[in-house]
C-alpha positions in Angstrom: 25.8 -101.0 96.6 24.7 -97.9 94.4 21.6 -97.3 93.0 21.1 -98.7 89.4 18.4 -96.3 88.6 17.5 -92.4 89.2 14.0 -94.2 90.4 15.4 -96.2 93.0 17.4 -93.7 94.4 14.4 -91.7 94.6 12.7 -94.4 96.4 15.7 -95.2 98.6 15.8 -91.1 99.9 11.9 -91.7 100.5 12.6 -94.3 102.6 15.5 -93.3 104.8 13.6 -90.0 105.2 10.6 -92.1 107.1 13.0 -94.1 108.8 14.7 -91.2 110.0 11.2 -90.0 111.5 11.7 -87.0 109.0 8.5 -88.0 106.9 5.4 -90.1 107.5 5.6 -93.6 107.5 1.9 -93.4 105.9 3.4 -91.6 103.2 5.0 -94.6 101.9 4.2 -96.6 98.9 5.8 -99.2 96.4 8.9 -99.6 96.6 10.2 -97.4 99.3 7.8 -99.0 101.6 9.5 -102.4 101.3 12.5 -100.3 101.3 12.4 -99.1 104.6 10.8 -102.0 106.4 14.1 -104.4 105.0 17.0 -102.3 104.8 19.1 -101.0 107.2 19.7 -96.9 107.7 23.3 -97.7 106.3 22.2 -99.2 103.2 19.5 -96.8 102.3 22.1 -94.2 103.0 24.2 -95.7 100.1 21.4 -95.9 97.4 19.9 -92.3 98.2 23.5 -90.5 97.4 24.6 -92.4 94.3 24.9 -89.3 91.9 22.3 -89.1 89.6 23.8 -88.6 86.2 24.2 -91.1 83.5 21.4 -92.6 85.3 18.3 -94.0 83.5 15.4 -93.3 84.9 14.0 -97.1 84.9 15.9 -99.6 84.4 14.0 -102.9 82.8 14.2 -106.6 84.5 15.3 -109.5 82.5 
């Protein structure tokens, strides 16, 4: 499942970077804290390289 925003792609890089051990866990906040405690490596690995453009930035719940 790709990314739906350039946000949450940017959260889901933050989070596979800590659960790699690359970054402190610490670090974390929001949303890629939740990501990283209930996704799998796999499925971060998905959202973090869905290219970018024609991406907004947020994208509004309805």
């Amino acid at each position: 499942m790709p990314a739906k925003s350039a946000a949450q792609q940017k959260a889901a890089g933050a989070a596979l970077s800590a659960k790699r051990g690359e970054t402190p866990k610490s670090r974390l906040k929001g949303a890629s804290k939740s990501m990283m405690e209930s996704m799998s490596e796999k499925q971060l690995e998905e959202f973090a390289h869905t290219p970018r453009k024609g991406k907004p930035e947020h994208v509004t719940k309805h």
